[in-house]
Each structure stands twice: as structure tokens, then as C-alpha cells.
C-alpha positions as CSV (number, residue, x, y, z in Angstrom):
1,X,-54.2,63.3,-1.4
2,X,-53.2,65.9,1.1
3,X,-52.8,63.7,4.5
4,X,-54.4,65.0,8.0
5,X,-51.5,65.1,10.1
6,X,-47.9,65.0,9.6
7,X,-45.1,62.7,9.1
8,X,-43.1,63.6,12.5
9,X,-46.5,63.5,14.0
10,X,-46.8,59.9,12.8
11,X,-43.8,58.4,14.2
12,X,-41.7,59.8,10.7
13,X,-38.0,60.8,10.6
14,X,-35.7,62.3,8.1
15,X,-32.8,59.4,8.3
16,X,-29.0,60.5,8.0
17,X,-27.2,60.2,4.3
18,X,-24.6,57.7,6.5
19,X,-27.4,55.4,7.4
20,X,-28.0,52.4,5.0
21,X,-30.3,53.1,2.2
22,X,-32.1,51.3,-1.0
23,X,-30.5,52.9,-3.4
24,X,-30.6,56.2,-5.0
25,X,-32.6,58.9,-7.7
26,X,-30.7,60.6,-10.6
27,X,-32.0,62.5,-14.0
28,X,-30.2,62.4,-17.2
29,X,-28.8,65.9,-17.8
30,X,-30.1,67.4,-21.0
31,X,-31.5,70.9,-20.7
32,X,-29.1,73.1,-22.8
33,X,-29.0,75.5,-20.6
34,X,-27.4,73.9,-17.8
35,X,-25.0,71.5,-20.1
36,X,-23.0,72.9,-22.6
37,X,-22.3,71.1,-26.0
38,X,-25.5,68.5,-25.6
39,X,-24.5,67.6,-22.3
40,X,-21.8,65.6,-23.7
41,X,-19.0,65.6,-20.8
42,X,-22.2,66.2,-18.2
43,X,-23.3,62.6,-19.7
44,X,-19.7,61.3,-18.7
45,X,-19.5,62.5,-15.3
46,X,-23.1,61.0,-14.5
47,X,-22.3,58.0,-15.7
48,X,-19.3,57.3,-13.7
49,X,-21.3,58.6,-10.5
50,X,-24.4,56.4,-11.1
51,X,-22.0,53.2,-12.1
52,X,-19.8,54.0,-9.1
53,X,-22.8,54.6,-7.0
54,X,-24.1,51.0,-8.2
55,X,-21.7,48.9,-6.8
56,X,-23.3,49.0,-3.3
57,X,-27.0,50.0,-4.5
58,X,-29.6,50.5,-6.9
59,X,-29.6,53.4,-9.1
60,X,-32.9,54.7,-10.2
61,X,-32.2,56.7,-13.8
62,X,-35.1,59.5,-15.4
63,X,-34.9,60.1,-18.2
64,X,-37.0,62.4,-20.6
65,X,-38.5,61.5,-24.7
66,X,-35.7,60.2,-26.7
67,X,-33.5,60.0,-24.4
68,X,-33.4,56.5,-23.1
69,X,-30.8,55.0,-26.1
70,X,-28.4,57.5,-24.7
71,X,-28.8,56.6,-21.0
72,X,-28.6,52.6,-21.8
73,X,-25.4,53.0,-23.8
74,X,-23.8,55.1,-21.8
75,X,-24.8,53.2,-18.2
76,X,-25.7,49.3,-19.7
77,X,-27.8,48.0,-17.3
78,X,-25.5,49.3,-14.0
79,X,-29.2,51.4,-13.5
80,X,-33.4,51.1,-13.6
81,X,-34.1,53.4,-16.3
82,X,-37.7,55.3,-15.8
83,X,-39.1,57.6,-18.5
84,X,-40.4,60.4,-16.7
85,X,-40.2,64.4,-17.8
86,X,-38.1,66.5,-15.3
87,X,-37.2,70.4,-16.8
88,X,-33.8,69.7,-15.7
89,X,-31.3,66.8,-14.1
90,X,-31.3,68.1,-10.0
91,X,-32.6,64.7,-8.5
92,X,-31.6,66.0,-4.8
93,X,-33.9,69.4,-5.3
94,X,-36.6,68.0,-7.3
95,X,-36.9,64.4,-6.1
96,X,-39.4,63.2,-2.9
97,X,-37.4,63.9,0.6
98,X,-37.9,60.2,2.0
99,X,-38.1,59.8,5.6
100,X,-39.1,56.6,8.0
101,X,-40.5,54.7,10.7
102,X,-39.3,52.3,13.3
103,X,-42.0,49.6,11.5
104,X,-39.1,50.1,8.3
105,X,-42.1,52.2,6.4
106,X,-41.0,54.5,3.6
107,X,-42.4,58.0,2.9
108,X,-42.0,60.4,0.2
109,X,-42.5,63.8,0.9
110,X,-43.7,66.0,-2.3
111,X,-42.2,69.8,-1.7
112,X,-43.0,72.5,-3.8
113,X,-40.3,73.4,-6.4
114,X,-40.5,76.9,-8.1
115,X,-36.8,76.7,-9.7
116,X,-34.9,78.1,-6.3
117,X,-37.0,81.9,-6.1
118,X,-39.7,81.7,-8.5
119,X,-40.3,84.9,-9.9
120,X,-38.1,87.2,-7.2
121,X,-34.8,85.0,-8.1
122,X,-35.6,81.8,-9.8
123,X,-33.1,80.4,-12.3
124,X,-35.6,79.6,-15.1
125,X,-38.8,80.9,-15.8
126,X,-40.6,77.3,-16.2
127,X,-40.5,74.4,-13.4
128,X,-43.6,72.7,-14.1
129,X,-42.3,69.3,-14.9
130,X,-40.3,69.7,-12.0
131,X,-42.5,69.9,-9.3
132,X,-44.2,67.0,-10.7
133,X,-41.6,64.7,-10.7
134,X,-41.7,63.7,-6.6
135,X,-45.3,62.9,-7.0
136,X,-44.8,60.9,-10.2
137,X,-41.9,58.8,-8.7
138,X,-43.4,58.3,-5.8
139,X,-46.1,56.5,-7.5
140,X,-43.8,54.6,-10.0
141,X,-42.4,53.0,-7.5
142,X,-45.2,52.8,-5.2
143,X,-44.8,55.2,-2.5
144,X,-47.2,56.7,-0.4
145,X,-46.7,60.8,-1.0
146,X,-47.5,63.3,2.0
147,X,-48.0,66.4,-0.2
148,X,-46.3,69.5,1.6
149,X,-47.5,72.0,-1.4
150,X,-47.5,75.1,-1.0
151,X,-44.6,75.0,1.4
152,X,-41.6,76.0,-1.4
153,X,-38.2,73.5,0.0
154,X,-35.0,72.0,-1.9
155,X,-33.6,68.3,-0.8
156,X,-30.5,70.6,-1.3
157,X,-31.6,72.8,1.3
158,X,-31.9,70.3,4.5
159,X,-29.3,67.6,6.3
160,X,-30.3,65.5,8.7
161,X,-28.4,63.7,11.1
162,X,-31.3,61.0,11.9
163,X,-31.3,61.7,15.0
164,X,-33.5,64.6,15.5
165,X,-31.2,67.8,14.3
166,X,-31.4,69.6,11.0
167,X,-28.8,71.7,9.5
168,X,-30.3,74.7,7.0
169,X,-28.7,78.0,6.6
170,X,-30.3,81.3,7.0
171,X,-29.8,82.4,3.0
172,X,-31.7,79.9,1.4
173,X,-34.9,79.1,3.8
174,X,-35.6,82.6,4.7
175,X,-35.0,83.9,1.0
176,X,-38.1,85.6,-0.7
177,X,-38.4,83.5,-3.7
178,X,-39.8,80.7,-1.4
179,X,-42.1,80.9,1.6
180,X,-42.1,85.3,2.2
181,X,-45.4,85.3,4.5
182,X,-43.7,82.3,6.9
183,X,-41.6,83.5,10.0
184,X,-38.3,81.6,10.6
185,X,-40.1,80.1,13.5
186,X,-43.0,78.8,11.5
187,X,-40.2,77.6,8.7
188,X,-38.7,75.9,11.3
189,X,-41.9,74.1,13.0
190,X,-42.4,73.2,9.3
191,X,-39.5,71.1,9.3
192,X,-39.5,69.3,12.3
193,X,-43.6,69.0,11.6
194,X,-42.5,67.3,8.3
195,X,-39.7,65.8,8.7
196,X,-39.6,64.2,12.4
197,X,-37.0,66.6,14.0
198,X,-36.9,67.9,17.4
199,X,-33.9,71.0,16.6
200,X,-32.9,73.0,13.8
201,X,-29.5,74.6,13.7
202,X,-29.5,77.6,11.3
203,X,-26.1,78.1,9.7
204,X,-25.8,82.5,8.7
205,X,-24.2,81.4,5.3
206,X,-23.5,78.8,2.8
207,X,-20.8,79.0,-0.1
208,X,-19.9,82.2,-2.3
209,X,-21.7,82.3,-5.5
210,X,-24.2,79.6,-5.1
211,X,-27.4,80.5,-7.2
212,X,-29.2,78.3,-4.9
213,X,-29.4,80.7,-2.1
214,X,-26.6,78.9,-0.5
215,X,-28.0,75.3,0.3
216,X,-26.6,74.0,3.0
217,X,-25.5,70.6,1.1
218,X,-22.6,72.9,-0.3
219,X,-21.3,73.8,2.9
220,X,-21.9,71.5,6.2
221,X,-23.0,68.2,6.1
222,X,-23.0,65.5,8.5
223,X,-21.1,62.4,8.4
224,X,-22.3,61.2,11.5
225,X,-24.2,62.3,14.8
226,X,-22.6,65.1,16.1
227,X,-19.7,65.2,13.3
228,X,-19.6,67.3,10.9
229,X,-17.7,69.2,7.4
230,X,-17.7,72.4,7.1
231,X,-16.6,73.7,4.2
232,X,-13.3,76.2,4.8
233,X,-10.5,78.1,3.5
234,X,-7.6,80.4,5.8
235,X,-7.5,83.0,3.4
236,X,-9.2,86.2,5.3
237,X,-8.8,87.5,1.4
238,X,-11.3,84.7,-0.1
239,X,-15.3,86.2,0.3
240,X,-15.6,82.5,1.5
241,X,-13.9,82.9,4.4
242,X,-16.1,85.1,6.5
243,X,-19.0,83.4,5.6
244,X,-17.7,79.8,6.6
245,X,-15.8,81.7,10.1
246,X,-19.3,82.7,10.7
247,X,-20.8,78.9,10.3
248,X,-18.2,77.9,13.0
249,X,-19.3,80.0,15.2
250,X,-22.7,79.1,15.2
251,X,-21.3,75.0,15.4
252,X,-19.1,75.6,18.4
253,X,-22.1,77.2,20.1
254,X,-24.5,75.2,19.4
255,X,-25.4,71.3,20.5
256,X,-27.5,69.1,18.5
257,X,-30.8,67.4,19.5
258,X,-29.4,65.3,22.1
259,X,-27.0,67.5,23.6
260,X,-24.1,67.3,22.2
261,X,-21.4,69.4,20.8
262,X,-20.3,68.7,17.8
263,X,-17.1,67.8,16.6
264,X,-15.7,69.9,12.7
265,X,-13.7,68.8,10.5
266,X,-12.8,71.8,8.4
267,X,-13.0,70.8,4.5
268,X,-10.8,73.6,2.2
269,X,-12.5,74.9,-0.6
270,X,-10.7,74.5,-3.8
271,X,-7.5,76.7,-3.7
272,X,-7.9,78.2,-7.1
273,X,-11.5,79.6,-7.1
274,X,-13.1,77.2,-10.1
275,X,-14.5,79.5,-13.2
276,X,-16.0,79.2,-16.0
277,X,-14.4,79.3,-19.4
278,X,-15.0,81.2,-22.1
279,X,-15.1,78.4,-24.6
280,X,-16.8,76.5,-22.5
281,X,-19.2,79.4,-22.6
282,X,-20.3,79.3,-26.1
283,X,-22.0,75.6,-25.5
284,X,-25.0,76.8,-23.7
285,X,-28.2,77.6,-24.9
286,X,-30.4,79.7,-22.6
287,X,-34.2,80.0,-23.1
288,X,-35.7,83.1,-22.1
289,X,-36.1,83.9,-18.5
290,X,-33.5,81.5,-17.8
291,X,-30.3,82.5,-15.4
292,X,-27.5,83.2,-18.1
293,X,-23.8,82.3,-17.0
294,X,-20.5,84.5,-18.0
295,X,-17.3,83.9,-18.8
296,X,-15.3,84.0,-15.9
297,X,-18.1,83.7,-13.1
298,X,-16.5,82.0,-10.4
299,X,-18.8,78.6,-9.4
300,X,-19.9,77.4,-5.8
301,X,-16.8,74.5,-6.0
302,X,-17.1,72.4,-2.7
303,X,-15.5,69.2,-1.8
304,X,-18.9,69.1,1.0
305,X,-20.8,68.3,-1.7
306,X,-20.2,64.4,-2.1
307,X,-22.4,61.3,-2.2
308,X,-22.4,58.6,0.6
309,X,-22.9,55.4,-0.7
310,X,-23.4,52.4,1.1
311,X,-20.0,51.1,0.4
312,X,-18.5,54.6,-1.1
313,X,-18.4,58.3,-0.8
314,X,-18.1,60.0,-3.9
315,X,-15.9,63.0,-3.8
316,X,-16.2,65.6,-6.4
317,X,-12.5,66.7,-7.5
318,X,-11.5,69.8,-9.6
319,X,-8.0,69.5,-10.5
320,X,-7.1,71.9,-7.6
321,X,-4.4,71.7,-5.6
322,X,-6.9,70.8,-2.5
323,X,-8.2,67.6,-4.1
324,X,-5.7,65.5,-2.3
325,X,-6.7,66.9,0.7
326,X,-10.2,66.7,1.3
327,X,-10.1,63.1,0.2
328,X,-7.3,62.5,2.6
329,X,-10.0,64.3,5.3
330,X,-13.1,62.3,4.2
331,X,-10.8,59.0,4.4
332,X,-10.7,59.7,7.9
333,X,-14.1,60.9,8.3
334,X,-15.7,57.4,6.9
335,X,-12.9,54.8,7.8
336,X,-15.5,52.0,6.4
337,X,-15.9,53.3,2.9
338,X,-13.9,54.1,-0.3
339,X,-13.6,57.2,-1.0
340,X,-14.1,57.7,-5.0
341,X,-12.6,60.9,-6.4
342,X,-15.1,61.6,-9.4
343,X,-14.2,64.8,-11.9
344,X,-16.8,66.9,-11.3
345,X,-16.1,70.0,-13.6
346,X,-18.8,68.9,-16.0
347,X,-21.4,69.0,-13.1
348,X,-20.4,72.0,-11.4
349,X,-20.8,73.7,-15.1
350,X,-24.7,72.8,-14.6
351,X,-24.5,74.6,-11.4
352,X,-24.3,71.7,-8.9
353,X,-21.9,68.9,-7.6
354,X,-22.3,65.2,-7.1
355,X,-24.7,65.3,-4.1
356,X,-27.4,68.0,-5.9
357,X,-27.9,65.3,-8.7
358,X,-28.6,62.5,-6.7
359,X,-31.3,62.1,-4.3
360,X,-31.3,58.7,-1.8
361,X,-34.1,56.2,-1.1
362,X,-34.0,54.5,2.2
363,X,-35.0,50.8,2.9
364,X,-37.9,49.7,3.8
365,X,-41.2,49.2,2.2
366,X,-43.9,51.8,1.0
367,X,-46.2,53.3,3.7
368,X,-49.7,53.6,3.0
369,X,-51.3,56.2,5.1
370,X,-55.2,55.0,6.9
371,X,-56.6,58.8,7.4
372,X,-56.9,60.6,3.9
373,X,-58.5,64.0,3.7
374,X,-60.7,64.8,0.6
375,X,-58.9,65.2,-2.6
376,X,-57.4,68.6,-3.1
């Protein structure tokens, strides 16, 4: 049902990742090719992030036909395991974007996903199942859906400090493959329309090599109001670098909804850039039209791209010099949480880190909306 007015018009806001939450959205990884070798070591990695990520709340598991012996085995019952198709295992880009009200309602908002580009740049040539699986969870669990098709967004591609201010960069929301006849300035009344916000900061850049379109989730993210990552590195050599000076620019300039400057923390990226292997090369299996990887392609490795539990923050790690580092940083950043360094090679392979393939669900219950317009 497409709803009459929107969320933020209704009292609706996107909540910060810091903020205490239900539980959380993942898919079993299975598509061959994202995960090389049957998604053997990609299985692993999940695993440990959904068990990890279960100790302070519930994990919500899809998985496709056949594949639910695997999932049980490898997670017990550490997770609620949900049959549901999905052409691939990105829960943050594919799942519902939740926001809330001050009555503790929950609301799932149903983007359009065309595979990051679609047809200009997409990375496969099929996303049906997809862009089905917000609206199909959404009603599994019994949420009401505000259907936002044909506006084309990634959970990926949005952070919210729950307070009013969204962080996006440039690259991704003003890339052709997703909404080419919108201006910035409607993309941006979009948002705050949608997702309760009074004041977008656009960010020029996100992080070298990312086949997203740079989401922002690889690059800044909030750990609280007016604080901030930002993913970094000192050497003027690195492509990285003059993309992430050009972020702090924007962040020193800038104040957030309420005013207020905000305070970055400067995350290194992984000294060694992280590339792929050439035996790990020969595991994948790409269907036509898909985005094909190469040995030696450097990947879009960022320590920004972590999960915040209610009792953890997982940190992805890459056997990098820099590991040490950013979890010493994030120890600091979230004094009332473990920080859990998970081995994130496996994922990043796929294309992602530990925050793309997890999506959270805040408290509350499900809101049922009183004005419906005629089915679409």
C-alpha cells in the first residue's frame, strides 16, 4: 500500500546505530559470485558476527531453498532463521530502513534496489528477489511498510545520528544508476521527507574502489551526536587520501542539525591496501551480466565499517598492521562496549564488511498506518 504522507511527516525518525535496538537482519551468503569456494570461509565469518552479535540481541537469519541445514549447524539456535529468497547476502542494502516514533512505533521503509546502478553500473544484471525482500520481512514479522518505490536508496548509503542529521556522500546518491531525473535538492528533501531529518551533510567522497558508489557506511559514521569516524590514512601517495582530506573539510565546516560542530576521530585505513588473490580468484563463479573481480584488484578495506551492538561493536580486522589501532580508537570511542575484532577477509571478498551485511531493527512495536491510499 503506498501511504499518503510521509514518515517524517508523521512524527518518524531514522534512530542512530548507537541507540538501543531489537535486534538485527542478516542473509546467508550463497551466491557464487560474491563467495568463492561455496561460501565456505564467508559462512565462517557470518557466523561468528551473527553469534557475537547475539549476545546482547536477537539475530534475525534469511536464508534461501536448501539452505537452512547449513545455517542451523553452523549458528545452533544463537539466531531466528526465516526462509525467504534474497539474490544475494547484503541485509544493510536490501533490508527495510526502520525508523520511529516517540509512541515506541516501528516502521519499515521499502527502498527500491536495482543492484547499486541498474543498468548504467549495476553489479548484477538480476535484483528481483532483492527488492522484495524489505516488503516480505516487513510482513513476516509484522511491520507496517511505507513503500518509497521508485525512489532507488541503499541502507548502505545513509547514517543517521537520530537526531535530525544525515551523512550521505556525493558519489553514491547523485550517481546515475539510481534516481538521474532528481536534483540533489530533491534527493535530499527525499530523505529528510522519509526518514524524519531536518539536515543532510553531503560528504564529496567515500572509499577508493568501492563498487557501491562509495556508500558512506565505508567511510564516516557516527558513534554518537556530533562525533564521528572518518576513515583516514597520512599518505598523500594512497588515492584514499585526497578523497578522505576532502571529507574533513566538509566536517570541520559544517554543524549538524542542532548546531553543533562535530568532533573526528580519524580511523586509518588498512596500511597494506587489502587485494584480492589469485587463488582466491578461481573460487568464484560469475553469471552473466554480473561485476567480475581480478586478481589483484585492491578492495574498499575499512575499519568504519563495524556493527554496534547493544553490548558490542564489531570491528572488522584484516591482518594489517592498523588492526591494533583502530580498535584501540573505537575502545575509546564506545567506553561502554566490547569491542570484538572479527576477521573480515571472507566478507570483504563478497564486496562488503561487517556493517553491509547486517541491517538493525529498533525496539518498539509494529506501526500500523490509519490513512491508506488505493492499492498500487
Amino acid at each position: 500500500m503506498r501511504k499518503t504522507t510521509f514518515p517524517g511527516q508523521r512524527g518518524f525518525r531514522m534512530p542512530g546505530e548507537f541507540e538501543p535496538h531489537r535486534g538485527c537482519l542478516m542473509i546467508w551468503p550463497s551466491r557464487p559470485g560474491s563467495w568463492p569456494f561455496g561460501a565456505k570461509d564467508a559462512r565462517l565469518a557470518f557466523a561468528q558476527v551473527a553469534r557475537t552479535i547475539a549476545k546482547s540481541e536477537e539475530v534475525f537469519l534469511l536464508v534461501g531453498p536448501g539452505e537452512r541445514a547449513s545455517a542451523q549447524e553452523a549458528l545452533g539456535d544463537c539466531a531466528r532463521i526465516l526462509e525467504m529468497e534474497s539474490d544475494d547476502a547484503w541485509a544493510r542494502d536490501v533490508g527495510p530502513t526502520f525508523v520511529v516514533n516517540e509512541k515506541g512505533g516501528v516502521l519499515g521503509i521499502d527502498w527500491q534496489f536495482n543492484a547499486w546502478g541498474g543498468e548504467v553500473d549495476g553489479l548484477y544484471a538480476s535484483w528481483e528477489k532483492d527488492d522484495l525482500v524489505a516488503s516480505r520481512f516487513c510482513e513476516r514479522l509484522g511491520y507496517e511498510r511505507f513503500d518509497a518505490h521508485p525512489f532507488v536508496l541503499e541502507g548502505g548509503s545513509i547514517h543517521s545520528d537520530g537526531e535530525g542529521t544525515l551523512l550521505v556522500t556525493e558519489r553514491c546518491l547523485l550517481s546515475q544508476g539510481r534516481n538521474p531525473r532528481m536534483t540533489r535538492q530533491e534527493i535530499e528533501e527525499r530523505l529528510k521527507a522519509c526518514l524524519g531529518a531536518e539536515k543532510v551533510i553531503w560528504l564529496p567522497y567515500g572509499i577508493y574502489q568501492d563498487e557501491t558508489n562509495e556508500h558512506v557506511d565505508n567511510v564516516c559514521a557516527f558513534v554518537r551526536p556530533a562525533e564521528v569516524v572518518l576513515a583516514w590514512t597520512d599518505d598523500r601517495e594512497d588515492p584514499q587520501y585526497a578523497m578522505s582530506a576532502a571529507d574533513l573539510a566538509v566536517l570541520e565546516t559544517e554543524r549538524d542539525a542542532k548546531g553543533r560542530p562535530f568532533q573526528v576521530h580519524k580511523l586509518p585505513i588498512p596500511k597494506k591496501p587489502v587485494c584480492i588473490r589469485e587463488e582466491e580468484l578461481s573460487g568464484f563463479v560469475f553469471e552473466p551480466g554480473e561485476d567480475a573481480r581480478e586478481a589483484g584488484e585492491r578492495l574498499a578495506a575499512s575499519y568504519v565499517n563495524f556493527y554496534i551492538a547493544n553490548g558490542a561493536v564489531l570491528l572488522p580486522q584484516f591482518g594489517d598492521v592498523h588492526d591494533g589501532t583502530a580498535l584501540e580508537i573505537l575502545k575509546g570511542c564506545f567506553p561502554d562496549r566490547e569491542i570484538c575484532p572479527i576477521p573480515a577477509r571472507a566478507i570483504l571478498l563478497g564486496g562488503g564488511n561487517i556493517h553491509c551485511i547486517t541491517q538493525q531493527i529498533p525496539a518498539g512495536r509494529a506501526y500500523i498506518y490509519k490513512e491508506r491510499s488505493q492499492q498500487r
